[in-house]
N, C-alpha and C positions, 0 to 999 in steps of 0.2 A: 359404520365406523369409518373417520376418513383415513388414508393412505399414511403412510410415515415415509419422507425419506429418513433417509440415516447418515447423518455425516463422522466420517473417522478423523478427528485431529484433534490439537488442544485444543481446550477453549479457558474464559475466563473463567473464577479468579487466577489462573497458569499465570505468569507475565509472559506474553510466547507473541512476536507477530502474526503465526500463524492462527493462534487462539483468538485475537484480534479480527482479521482479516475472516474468520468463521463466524463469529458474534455477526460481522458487519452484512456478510452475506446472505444469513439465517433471516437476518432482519428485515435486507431486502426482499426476499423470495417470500414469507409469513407477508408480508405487505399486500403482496400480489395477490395469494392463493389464502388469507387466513380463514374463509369459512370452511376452505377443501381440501387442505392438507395439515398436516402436524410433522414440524423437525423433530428431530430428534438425536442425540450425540453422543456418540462412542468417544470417551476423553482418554489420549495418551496422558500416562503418568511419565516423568521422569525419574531415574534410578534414584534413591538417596532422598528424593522428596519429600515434603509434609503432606500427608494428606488435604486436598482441597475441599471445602465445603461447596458442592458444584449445587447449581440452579435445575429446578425439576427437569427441564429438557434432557440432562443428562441421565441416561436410564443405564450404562455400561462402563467400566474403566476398562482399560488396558494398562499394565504395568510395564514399561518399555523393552523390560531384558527378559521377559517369561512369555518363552513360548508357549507355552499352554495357555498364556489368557489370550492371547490371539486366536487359537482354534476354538475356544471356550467360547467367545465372544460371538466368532464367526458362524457358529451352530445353533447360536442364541437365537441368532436373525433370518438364518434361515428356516427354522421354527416358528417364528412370528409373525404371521397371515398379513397382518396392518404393515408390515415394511415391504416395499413394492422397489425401491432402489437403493442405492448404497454409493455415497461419493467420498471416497478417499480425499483430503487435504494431505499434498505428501509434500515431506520435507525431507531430507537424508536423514536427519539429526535427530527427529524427535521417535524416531523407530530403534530397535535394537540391532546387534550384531554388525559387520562391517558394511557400508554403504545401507544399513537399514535394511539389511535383510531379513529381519525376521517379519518384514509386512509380509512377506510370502506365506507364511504360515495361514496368516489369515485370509489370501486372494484366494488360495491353493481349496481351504475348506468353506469357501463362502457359494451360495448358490442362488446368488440376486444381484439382479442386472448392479453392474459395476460403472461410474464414470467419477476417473482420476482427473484431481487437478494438480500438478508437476508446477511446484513453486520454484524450484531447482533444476534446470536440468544444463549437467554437462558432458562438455566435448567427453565421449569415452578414451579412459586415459589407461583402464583396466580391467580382468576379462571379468572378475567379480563385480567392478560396476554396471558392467556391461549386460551381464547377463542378470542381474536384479531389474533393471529399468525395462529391458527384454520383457524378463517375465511378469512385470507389473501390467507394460503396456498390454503384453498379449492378453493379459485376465478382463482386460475395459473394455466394454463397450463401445465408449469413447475419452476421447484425453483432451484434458482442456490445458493450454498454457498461455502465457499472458503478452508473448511480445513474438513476432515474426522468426527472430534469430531464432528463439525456440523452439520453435516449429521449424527450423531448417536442420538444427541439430538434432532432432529426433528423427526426422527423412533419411537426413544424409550418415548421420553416424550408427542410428538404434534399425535402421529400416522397417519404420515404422509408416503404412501406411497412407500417402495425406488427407485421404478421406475420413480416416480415424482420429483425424487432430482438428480442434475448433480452437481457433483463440477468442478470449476472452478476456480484454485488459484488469488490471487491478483496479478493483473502485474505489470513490473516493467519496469526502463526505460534499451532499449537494445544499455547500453555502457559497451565496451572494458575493461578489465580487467585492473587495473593499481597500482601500488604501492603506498604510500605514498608523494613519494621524489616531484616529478613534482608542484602536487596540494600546496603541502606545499611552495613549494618555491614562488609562483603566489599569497600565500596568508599573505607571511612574518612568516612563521611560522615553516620556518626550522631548529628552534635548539628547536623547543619545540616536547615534545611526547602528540596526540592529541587524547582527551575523547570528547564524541559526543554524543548528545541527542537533537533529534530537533521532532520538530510540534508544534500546537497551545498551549500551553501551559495554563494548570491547574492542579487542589492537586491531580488528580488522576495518573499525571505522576509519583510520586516520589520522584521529582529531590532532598527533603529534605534529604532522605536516602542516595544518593549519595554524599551530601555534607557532614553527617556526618564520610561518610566512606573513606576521602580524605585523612583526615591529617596524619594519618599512611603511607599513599601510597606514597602523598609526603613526608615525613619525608626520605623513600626510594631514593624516586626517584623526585629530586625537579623540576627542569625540564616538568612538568605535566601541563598540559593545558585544563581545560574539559569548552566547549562551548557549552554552554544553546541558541539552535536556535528556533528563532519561535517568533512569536506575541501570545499577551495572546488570549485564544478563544473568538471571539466578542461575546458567550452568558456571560460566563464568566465575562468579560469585565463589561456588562450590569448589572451584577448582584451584583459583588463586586468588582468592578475596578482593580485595580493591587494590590491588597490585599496580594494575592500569591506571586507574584514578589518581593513586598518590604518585607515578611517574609524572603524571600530567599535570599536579600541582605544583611538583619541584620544577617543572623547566617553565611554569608561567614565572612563580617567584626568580625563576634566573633569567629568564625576559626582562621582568622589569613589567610584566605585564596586569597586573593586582587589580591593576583600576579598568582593565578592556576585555577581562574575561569572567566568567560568573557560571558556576556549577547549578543547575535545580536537580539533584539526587533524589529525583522518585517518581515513580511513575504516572503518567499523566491521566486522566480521563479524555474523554473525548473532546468537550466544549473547551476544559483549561488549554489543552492541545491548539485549537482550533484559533484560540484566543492568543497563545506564543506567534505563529502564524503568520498569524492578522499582523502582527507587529512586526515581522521581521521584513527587511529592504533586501538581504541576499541570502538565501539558502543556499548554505555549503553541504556537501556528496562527496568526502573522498573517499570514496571507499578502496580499499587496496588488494581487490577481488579481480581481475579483469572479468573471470565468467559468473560473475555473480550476474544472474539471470532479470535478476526484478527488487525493485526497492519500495517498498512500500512507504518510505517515507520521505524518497524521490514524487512520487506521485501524488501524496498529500502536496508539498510543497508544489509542483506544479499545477496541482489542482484547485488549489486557493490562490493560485494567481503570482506567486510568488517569482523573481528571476532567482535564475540557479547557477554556481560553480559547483562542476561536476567533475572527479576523475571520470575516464571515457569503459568501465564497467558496460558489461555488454546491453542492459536495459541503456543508459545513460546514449552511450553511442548510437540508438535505435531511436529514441523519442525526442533526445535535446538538439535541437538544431539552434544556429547564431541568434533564431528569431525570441527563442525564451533563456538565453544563459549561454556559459561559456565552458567548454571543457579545457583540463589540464593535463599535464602531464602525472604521471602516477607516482606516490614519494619527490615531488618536487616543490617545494617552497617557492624557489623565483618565480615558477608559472602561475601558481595560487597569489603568489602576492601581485602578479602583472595583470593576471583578470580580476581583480578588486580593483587597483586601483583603474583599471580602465573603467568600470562599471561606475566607483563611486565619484569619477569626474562627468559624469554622463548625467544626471538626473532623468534628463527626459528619454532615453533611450532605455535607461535601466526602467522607469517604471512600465514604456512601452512591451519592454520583453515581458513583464507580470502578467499584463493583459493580455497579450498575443499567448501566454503559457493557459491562463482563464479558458480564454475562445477557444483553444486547441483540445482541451479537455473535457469537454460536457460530455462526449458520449460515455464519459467515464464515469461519471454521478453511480453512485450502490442503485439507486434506481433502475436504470438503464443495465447496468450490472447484472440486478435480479432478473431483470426482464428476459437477460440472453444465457443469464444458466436456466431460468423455467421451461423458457423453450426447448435446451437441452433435453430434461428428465419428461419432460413434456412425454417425448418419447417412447417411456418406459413407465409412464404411468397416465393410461386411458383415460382416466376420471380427467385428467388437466385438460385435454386435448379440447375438449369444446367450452370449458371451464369459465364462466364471466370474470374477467379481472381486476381486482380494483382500481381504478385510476387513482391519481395524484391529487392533490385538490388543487383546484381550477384559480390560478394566478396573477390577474393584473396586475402587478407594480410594474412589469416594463411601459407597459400602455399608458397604463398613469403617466409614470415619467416621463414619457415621447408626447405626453398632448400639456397645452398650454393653455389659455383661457381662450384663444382663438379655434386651435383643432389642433390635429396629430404630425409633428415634426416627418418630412419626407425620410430621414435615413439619422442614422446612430454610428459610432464608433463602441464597435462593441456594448454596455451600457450606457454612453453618456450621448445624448439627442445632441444630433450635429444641426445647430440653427442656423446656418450657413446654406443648408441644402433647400431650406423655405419646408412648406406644406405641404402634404401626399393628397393631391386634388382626388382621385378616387376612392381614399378610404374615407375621406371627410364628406365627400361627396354621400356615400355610403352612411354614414352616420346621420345625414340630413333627412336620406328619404326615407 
């Protein structure tokens, strides 16, 4: 029988980034190890929910507000021979009780090797925060979180050991570098220049700030097209309906703004995602969180090459430097509308920061991702430890692209072969004999 791990979070059909970000990582790691392991997924419910129709991998629910299904769950697995480890996906929000305390219920009665991954973690502000992340951390093994600052605030505020924290950045999906021109044209949207902000949508995104920082920008540049993607977040949703949304429509119509902003209200799939993207020239981040930890849909955009205006949120101030994008000030329209227009007078520096965001990102690919949580559970499950892994299949388009009808161009700017630099006399040399 092979090994199971067991992951604790949402997953799809949820609409949840954490649900998301679990799908993506199952994927990678299955990739690596599919003849010698099987996932397997404990899914949070949330209060008030429809029931989901989950995919076989899902073998447990958890109901968010009933402690009992967290012990129930947690006994499940310890009973179950084939579960060899167990990775929490935590988030404050999709657990029960204050700061999501009732994960304890389940750390407290589980009795298999534990490693937390901390999508969230903040400065401690109180002693009930304080003492949940406490007691989470001390049930792991080990703790994975995604960016540095994170790992200082668990040292310095939780006194968490730093041999007990591994980062592990957020992964991304591993597509090809590409311009604007392609996506835009598949999406009708070739004579527009395209501003971009997507995920589940609620006030802590922003978008208000963004909209008041437009009409200067346009008045520039009319031509301006910023697409609002995403469905409103279903807790959201639940709690004050599209409250958000129809605020953001009345002050586009009191803008004056009808023709430079544009709603897609629904959830995206991967490729359609992947495909907004492709087409957008500036990826907007206001996020109005300063300790909001990690954005995953910062890192998509960075990851697909995109330049970014960022409020300076704690992931933003840790990975965006001048070389991919521009941070603002938090709740300020002139700052957002001064780095647009700098950006959008720039052509060639703006697409430079895309590429330089491209190059910066590869260790990040879900690949590369799987590879350094497997080695985590690695660990804690001996069958991996000498395990064959699959590789990747094997890639020449760069090669291609760098050889000519002559031989292979000496040097590249990132993917495009610099014929300025002549021929790599050794590799071609190489090729001859």
């Amino acid at each position: 029988m092979k090994p199971w791990i067991v992951y604790v979070a949402t997953y799809p059909p949820r609409e949840c980034g954490i649900a998301t970000f679990t799908q993506d990582l199952i994927g990678a790691v299955d990739e690596l190890y599919n003849q010698a392991l099987e996932s397997k997924v404990v899914a949070m419910n949330a209060r008030g929910a429809p029931l989901f129709k989950y995919p076989p991998k899902v073998l447990w629910q958890i109901r968010e507000n009933e402690r009992e299904d967290y012990v129930r769950v947690a006994k499940a697995l310890n009973e179950n021979q084939q579960v060899k480890m167990v990775n929490i996906q935590h988030e404050f929000g999709i657990f029960g009780g204050g700061y999501g305390s009732y994960i304890l219920n389940f750390v407290d009665a589980l009795q298999k090797p534990l490693v937390v991954t901390f999508h969230t973690v903040l400065p401690t502000s109180n002693k009930s925060l304080h003492i949940t992340v406490q007691a989470v951390a001390r049930a792991a093994k080990k703790i994975i979180v995604m960016t540095d600052l994170s790992k200082k605030i668990l040292i310095d505020d939780y006194s968490i050991p730093p041999s007990k924290i591994k980062i592990i950045p957020h992964g991304i999906p591993p597509v090809s570098y590409q311009e604007p021109v392609r996506a835009k044209k598949d999406l009708r949207l070739s004579e527009r220049t395209v501003l971009l902000t997507f995920g589940l949508l609620n006030r802590n995104k922003g978008i208000q700030y963004i909209l008041d920082a437009l009409p200067s920008v346009v008045k520039k540049f009319p031509n301006i097209l910023y697409l609002i993607v995403g469905a409103t977040h279903p807790v959201v949703l639940q709690e004050e309906g599209e409250s958000y949304r129809n605020e953001l429509v009345k002050k586009i119509r009191k803008l004056g703004l009808g023709g430079n902003v544009r709603f897609y209200n629904r959830y995206l799939e991967l490729p359609e995602l992947i495909k907004f993207l492709q087409a957008t020239d500036i990826y907007l981040s206001p996020s109005l969180d300063p300790d909001q930890a990690v954005s995953g849909t910062l890192s998509y955009a960075l990851g697909l090459g995109r330049p970014v205006v960022s409020t300076p949120f704690a992931q933003a101030r840790e990975e965006l430097s001048e070389r991919e994008g521009l941070l603002v000030k938090f709740r300020n329209p002139n700052s957002i509308s001064e780095a647009l227009l700098k950006l959008l007078a720039d052509d060639t520096g703006r697409i430079a920061m895309g590429k330089s965001a491209y190059f910066h990102t590869r260790n990040k690919t879900w690949p590369n991702v799987g590879l350094a949580y497997a080695r985590e559970f690695a660990s804690y499950i001996p069958e991996l430890r000498n395990q064959e892994k699959n590789l990747p299949p094997f890639k020449l388009n760069h090669l291609i692209k760098l050889t000519d009808n002559f031989g292979i161009i000496q040097f590249a700017k990132l993917t495009e072969p610099e014929y300025s630099s002549g021929y790599t006399v050794d590799d071609n040399a190489s090729l001859i004999t």
